[in-house]
C-alpha positions in Angstrom: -59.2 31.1 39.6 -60.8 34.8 38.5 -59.7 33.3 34.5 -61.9 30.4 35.1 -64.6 32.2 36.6 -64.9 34.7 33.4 -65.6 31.8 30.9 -67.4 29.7 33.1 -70.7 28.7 31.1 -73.7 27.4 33.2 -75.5 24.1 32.9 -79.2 25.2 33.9 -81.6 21.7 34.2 -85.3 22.6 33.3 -88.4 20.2 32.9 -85.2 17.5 32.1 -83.9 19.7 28.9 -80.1 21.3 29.6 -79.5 24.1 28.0 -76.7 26.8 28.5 -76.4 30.2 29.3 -72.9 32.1 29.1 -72.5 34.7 31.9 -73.3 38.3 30.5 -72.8 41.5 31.6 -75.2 44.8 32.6 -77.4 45.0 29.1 -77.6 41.4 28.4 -73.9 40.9 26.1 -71.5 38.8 26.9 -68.1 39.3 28.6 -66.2 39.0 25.5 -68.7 41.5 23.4 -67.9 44.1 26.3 -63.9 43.4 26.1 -63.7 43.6 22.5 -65.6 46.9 22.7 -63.4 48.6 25.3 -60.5 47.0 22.9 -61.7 48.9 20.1 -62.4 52.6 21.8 -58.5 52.8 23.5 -57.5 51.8 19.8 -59.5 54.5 18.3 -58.3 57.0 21.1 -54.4 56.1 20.5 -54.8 56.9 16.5 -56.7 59.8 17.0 -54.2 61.3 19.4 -51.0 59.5 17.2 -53.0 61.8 14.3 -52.7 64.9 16.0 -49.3 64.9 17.1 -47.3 63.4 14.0 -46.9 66.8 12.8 -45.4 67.7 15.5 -42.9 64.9 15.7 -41.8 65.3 12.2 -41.2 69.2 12.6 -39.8 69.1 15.8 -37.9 66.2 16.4 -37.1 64.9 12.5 -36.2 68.5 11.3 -39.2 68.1 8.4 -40.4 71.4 6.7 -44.0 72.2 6.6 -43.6 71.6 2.8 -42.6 68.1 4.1 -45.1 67.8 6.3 -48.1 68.7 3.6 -46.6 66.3 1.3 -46.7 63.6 3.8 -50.4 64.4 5.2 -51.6 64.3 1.2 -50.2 61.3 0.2 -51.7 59.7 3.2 -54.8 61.4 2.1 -54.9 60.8 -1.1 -53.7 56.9 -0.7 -57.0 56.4 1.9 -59.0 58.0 -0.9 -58.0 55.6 -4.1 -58.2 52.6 -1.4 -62.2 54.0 -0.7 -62.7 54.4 -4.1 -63.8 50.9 -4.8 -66.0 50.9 -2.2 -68.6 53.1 -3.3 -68.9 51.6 -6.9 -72.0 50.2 -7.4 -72.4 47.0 -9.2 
């Protein structure tokens, strides 16, 4: 019943014309707006806190080296870096 009640859109009759309104939340967005948005900020909290502690992981429980570790972090780096690369051509 609550499923049905979050996409429920709303058949309002004025001066004979129906038009419809979807519910929407504080701020005037809709539900889905607001669910996609929370969506994206736990994403963007898990990789930050994945990004901090995969160091860690590899030293600790892997047995990398620090040399390892560098190596690892740079090639990461430097892959985002030739994939951005295009990017800010200008054509």
């Amino acid at each position: 019943m609550v499923h049905r009640a979050l996409f429920v859109t709303l058949a309002i009759v004025m001066d004979g014309d129906v038009t419809e309104q979807r519910r929407t939340r504080p701020g005037g967005l809709p539900r889905g707006i607001w669910v996609l948005g929370f969506v994206s900020m736990f994403m963007d909290i898990s990789s930050e806190m994945i990004h901090g502690l995969l160091p860690v992981f590899l030293v600790s429980v892997l047995g990398a080296t620090t040399e390892m570790v560098g190596l690892i972090e740079g090639v990461g780096e430097a892959t985002a870096s030739i994939c951005a690369a295009p990017a800010q051509l200008e054509i």
